[in-house]
Z-matrix of the N, CA and C atoms (Angstrom, degrees):
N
C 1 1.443
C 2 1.527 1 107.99
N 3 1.295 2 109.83 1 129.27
C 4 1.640 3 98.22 2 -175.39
C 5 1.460 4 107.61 3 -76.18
N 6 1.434 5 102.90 4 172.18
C 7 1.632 6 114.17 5 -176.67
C 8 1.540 7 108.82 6 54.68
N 9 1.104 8 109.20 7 16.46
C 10 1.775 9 124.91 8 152.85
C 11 1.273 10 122.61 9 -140.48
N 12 1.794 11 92.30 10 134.86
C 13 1.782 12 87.14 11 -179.12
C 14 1.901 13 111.08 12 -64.53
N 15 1.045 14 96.17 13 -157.20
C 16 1.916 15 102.55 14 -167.25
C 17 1.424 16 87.70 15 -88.32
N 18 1.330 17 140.31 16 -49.31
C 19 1.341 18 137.16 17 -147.96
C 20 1.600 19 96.76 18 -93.82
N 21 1.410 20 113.84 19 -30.20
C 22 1.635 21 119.14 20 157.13
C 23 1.547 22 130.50 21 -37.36
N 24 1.696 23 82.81 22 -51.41
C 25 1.407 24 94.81 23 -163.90
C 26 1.816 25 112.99 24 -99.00
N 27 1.378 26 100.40 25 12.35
C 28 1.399 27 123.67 26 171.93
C 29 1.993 28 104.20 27 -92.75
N 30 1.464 29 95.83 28 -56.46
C 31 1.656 30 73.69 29 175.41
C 32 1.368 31 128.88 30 -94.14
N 33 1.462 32 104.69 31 34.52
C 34 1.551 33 118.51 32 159.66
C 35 0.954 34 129.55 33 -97.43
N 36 1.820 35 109.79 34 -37.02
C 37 1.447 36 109.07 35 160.26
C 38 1.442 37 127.42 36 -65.26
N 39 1.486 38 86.98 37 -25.40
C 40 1.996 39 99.14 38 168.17
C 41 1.697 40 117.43 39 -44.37
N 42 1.594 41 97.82 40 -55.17
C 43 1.513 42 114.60 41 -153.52
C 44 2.104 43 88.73 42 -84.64
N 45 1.302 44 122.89 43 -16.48
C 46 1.279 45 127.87 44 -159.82
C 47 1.558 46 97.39 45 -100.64
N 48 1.444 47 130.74 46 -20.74
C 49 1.536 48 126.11 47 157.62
C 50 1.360 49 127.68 48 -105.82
N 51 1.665 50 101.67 49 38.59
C 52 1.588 51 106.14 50 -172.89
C 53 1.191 52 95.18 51 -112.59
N 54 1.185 53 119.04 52 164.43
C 55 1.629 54 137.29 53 176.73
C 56 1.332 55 117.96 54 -64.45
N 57 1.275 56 103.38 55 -42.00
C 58 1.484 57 118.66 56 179.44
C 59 1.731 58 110.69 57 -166.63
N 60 1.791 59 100.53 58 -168.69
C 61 1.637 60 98.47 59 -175.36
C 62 1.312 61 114.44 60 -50.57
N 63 1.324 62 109.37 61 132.71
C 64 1.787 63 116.07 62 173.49
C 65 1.535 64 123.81 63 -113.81
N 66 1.316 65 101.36 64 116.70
C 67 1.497 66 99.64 65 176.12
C 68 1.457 67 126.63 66 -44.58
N 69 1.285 68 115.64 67 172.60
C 70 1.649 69 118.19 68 174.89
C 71 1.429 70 120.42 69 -66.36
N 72 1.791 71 97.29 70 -15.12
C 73 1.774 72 85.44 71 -160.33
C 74 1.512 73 90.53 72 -101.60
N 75 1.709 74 110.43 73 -21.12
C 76 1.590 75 105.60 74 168.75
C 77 1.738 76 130.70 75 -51.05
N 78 1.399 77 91.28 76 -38.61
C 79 1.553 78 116.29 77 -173.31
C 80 1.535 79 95.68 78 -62.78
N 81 0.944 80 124.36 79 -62.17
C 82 1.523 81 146.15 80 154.85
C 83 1.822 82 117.52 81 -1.11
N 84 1.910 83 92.50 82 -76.32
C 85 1.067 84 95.55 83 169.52
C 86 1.705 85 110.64 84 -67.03
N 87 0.567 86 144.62 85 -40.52
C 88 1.865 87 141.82 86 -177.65
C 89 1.068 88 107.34 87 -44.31
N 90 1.363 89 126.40 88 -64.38
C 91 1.188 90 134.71 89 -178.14
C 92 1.602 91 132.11 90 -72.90
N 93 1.741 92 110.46 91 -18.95
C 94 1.252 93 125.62 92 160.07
C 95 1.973 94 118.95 93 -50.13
N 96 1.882 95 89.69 94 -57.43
C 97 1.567 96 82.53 95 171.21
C 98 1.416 97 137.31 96 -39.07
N 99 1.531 98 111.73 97 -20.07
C 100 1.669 99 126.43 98 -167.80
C 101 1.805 100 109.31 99 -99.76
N 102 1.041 101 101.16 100 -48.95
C 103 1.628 102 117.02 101 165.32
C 104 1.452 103 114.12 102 -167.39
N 105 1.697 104 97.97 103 144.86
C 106 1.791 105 112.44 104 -174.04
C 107 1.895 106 94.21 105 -53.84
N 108 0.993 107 98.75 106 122.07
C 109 1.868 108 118.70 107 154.45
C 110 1.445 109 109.53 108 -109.54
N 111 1.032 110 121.18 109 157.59
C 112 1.472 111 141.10 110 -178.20
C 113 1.691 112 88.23 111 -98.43
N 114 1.245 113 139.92 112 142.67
C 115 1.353 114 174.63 113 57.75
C 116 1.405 115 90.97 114 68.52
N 117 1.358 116 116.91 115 -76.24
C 118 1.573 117 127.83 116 -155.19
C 119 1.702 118 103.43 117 -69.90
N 120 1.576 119 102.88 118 -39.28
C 121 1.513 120 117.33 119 170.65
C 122 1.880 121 104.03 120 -23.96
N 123 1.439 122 88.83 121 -70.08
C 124 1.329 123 119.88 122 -157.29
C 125 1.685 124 111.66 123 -51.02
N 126 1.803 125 87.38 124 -44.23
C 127 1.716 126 107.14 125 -167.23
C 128 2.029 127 92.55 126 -67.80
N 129 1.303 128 113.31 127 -42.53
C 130 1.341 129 109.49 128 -177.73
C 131 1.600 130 116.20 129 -56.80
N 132 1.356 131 122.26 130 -65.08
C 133 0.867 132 120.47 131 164.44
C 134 1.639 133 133.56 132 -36.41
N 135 1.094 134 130.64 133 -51.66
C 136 1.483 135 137.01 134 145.15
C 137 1.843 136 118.14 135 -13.81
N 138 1.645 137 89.54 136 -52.60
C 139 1.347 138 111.79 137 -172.57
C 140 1.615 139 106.49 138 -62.06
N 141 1.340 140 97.57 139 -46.47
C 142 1.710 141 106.33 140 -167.23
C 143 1.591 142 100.40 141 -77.59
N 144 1.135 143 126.55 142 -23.43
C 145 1.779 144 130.49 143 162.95
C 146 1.230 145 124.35 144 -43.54
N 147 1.699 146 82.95 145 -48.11
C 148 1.527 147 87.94 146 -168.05
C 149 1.795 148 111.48 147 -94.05
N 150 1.340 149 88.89 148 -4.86
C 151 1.593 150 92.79 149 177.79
C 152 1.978 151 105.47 150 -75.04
N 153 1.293 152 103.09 151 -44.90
C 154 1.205 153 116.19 152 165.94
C 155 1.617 154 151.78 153 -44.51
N 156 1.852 155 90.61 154 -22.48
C 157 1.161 156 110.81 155 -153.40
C 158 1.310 157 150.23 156 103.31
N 159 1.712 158 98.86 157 -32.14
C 160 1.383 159 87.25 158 -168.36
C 161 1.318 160 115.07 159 -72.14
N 162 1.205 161 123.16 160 -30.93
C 163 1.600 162 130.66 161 -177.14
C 164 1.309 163 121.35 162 -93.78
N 165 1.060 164 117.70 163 164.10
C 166 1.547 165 133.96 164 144.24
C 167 1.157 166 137.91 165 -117.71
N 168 1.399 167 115.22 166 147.79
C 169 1.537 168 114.79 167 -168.51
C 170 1.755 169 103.63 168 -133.70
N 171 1.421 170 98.45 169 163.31
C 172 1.277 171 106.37 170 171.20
C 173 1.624 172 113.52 171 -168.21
N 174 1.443 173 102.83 172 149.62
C 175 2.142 174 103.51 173 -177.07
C 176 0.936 175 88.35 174 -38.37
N 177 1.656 176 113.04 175 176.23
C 178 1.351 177 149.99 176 142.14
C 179 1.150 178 100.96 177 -159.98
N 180 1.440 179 116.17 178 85.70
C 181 1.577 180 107.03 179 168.49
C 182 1.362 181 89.22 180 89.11
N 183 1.584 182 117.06 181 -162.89
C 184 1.399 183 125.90 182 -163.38
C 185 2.387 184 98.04 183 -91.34
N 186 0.923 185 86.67 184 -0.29
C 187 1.869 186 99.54 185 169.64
C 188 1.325 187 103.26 186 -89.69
N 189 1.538 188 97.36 187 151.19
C 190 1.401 189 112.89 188 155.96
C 191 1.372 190 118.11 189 -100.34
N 192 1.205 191 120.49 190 138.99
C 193 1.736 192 111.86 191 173.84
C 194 1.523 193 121.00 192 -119.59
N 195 0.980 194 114.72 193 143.59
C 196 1.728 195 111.03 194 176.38
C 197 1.567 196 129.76 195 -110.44
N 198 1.238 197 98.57 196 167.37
C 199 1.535 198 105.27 197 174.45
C 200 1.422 199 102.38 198 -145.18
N 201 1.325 200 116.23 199 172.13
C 202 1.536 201 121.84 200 -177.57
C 203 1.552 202 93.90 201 -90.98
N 204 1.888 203 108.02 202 141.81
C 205 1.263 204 113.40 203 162.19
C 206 1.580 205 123.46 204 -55.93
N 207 1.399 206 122.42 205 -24.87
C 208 1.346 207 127.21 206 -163.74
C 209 1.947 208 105.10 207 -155.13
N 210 1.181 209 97.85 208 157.77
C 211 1.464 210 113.93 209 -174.19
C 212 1.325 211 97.68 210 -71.13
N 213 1.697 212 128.27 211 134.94
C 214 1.283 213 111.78 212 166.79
C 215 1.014 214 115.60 213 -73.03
N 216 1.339 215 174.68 214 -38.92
C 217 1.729 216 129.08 215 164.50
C 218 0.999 217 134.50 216 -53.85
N 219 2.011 218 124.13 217 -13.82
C 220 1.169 219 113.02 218 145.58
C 221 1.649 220 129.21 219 -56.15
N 222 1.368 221 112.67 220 -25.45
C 223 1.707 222 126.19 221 177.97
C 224 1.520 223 91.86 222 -77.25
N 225 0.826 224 133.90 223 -34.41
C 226 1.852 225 138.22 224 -161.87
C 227 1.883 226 90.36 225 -85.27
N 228 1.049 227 109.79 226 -59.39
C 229 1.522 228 104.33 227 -169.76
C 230 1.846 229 113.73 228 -80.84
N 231 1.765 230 105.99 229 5.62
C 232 1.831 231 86.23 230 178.24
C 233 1.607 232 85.78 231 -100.45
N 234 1.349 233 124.33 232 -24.53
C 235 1.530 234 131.73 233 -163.59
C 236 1.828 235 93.18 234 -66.47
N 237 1.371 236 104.79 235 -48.10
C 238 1.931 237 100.29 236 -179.78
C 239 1.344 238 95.73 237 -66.07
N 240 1.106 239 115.55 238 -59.66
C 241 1.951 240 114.87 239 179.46
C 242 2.023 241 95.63 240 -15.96
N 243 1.080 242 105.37 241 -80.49
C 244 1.269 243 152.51 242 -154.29
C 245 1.757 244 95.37 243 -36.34
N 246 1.763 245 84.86 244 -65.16
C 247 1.432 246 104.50 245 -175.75
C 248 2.058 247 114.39 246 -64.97
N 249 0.770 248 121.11 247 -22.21
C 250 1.356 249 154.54 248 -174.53
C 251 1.542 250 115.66 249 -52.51
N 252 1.372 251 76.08 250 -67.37
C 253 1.515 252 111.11 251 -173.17
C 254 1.473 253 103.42 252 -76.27
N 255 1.694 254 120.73 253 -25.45
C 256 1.538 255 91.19 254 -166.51
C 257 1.853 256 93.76 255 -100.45
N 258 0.951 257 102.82 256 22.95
C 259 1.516 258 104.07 257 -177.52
C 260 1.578 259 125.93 258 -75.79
N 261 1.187 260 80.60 259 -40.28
C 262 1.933 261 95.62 260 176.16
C 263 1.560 262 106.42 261 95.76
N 264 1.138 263 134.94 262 -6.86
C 265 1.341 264 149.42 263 -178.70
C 266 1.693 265 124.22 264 -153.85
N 267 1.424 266 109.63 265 57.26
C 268 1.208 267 123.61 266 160.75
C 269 1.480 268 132.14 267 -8.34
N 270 1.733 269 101.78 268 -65.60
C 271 1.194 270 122.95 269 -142.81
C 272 1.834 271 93.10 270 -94.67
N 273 1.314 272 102.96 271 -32.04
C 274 2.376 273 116.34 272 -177.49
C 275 1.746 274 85.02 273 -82.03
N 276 1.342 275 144.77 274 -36.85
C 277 1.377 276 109.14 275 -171.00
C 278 1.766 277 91.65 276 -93.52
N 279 1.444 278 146.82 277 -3.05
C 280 1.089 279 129.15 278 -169.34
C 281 1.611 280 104.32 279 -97.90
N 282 1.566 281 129.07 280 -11.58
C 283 1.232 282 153.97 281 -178.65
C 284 1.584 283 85.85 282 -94.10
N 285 1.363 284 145.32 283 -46.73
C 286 1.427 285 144.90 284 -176.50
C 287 1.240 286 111.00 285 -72.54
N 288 1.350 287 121.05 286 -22.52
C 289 1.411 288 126.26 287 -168.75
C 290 1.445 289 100.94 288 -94.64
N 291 1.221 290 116.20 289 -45.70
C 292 1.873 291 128.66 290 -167.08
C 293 1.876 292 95.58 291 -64.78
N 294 1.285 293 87.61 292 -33.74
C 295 2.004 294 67.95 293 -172.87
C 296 1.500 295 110.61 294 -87.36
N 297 1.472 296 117.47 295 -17.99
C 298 1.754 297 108.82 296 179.19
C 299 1.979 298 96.02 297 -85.09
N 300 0.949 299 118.80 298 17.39
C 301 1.378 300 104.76 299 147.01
C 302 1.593 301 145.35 300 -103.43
N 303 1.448 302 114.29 301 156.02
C 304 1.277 303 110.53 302 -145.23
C 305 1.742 304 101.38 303 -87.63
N 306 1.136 305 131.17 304 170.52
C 307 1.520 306 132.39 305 179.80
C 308 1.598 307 104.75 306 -39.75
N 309 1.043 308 109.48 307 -59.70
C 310 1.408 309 109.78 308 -165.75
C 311 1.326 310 132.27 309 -59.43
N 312 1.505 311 108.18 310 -17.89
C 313 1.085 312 128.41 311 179.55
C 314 1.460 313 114.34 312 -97.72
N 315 1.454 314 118.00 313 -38.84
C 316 1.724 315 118.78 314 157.72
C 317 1.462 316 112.53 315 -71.40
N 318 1.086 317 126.35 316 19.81
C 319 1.674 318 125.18 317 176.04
C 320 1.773 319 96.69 318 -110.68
N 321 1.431 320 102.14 319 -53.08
C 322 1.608 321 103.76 320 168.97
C 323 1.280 322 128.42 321 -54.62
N 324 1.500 323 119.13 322 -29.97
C 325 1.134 324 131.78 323 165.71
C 326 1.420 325 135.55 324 -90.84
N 327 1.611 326 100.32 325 8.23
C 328 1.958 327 112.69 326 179.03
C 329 1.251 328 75.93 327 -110.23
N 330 1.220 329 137.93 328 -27.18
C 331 1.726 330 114.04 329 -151.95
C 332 1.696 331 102.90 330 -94.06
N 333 1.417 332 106.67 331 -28.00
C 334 1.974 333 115.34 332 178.12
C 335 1.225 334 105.41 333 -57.31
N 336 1.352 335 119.49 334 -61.43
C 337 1.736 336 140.69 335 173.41
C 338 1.468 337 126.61 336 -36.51
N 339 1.693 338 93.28 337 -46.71
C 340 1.708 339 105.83 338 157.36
C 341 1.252 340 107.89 339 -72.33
N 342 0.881 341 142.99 340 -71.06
C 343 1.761 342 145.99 341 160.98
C 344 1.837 343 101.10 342 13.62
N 345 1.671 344 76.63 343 -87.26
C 346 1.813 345 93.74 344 -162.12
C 347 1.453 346 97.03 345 -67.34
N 348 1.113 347 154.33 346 -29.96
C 349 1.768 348 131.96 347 154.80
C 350 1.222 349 134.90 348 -37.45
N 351 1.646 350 88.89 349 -48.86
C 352 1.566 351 112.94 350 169.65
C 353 2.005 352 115.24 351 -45.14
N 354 1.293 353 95.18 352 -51.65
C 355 1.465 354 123.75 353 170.66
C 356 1.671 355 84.23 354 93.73
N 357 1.469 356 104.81 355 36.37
C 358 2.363 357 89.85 356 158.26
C 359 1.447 358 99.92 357 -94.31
């Protein structure tokens, strides 16, 4: 995910397929199954999230627990925002992007467009 490192953007997808707020040692276990992390690894990283923004935290007990600040496709769509913008030509990579997609995905995307004109 851009504008996240890999191990960033690992305990986001963590915290982004959980049910709800997840502790550190939960996050932990999720991410253990894939490769051994150290605990504190984990607790740092969290830290730097939330220093960042992306998350939120709050007590529970003598723990902290988290949640993501934002829905990932809202995180997916400020990061394209993001990416977009530093390009210098918006409009030639968004015309570059529309044609390497496949039918199914320009059908989903004529029909949203009609949507929001429509104003449903």
């Amino acid at each position: 995910m851009a504008g996240l490192g890999e191990l960033e953007s690992r305990v986001m997808a963590a915290l982004w397929d959980a049910d709800g707020p997840r502790t550190v040692r939960a996050v932990h276990t999720a991410l253990a199954a894939e490769r051994p992390l150290a605990y504190t690894t984990v607790l740092t990283v969290l830290d730097n999230l939330h220093g960042k923004g992306w998350v939120r935290r709050e007590r529970a007990g003598r723990a902290w627990v988290y949640t993501p600040a934002r829905a990932r496709e809202e995180a997916g769509a400020e990061m394209l925002r993001d990416m977009l913008d530093s390009l210098g030509d918006p409009r030639g990579v968004l015309l570059h992007f529309a044609r390497g997609m496949d039918e199914g995905e320009s059908e989903f995307l004529r029909r949203a467009l009609s949507r929001e004109r429509d104003g449903s």
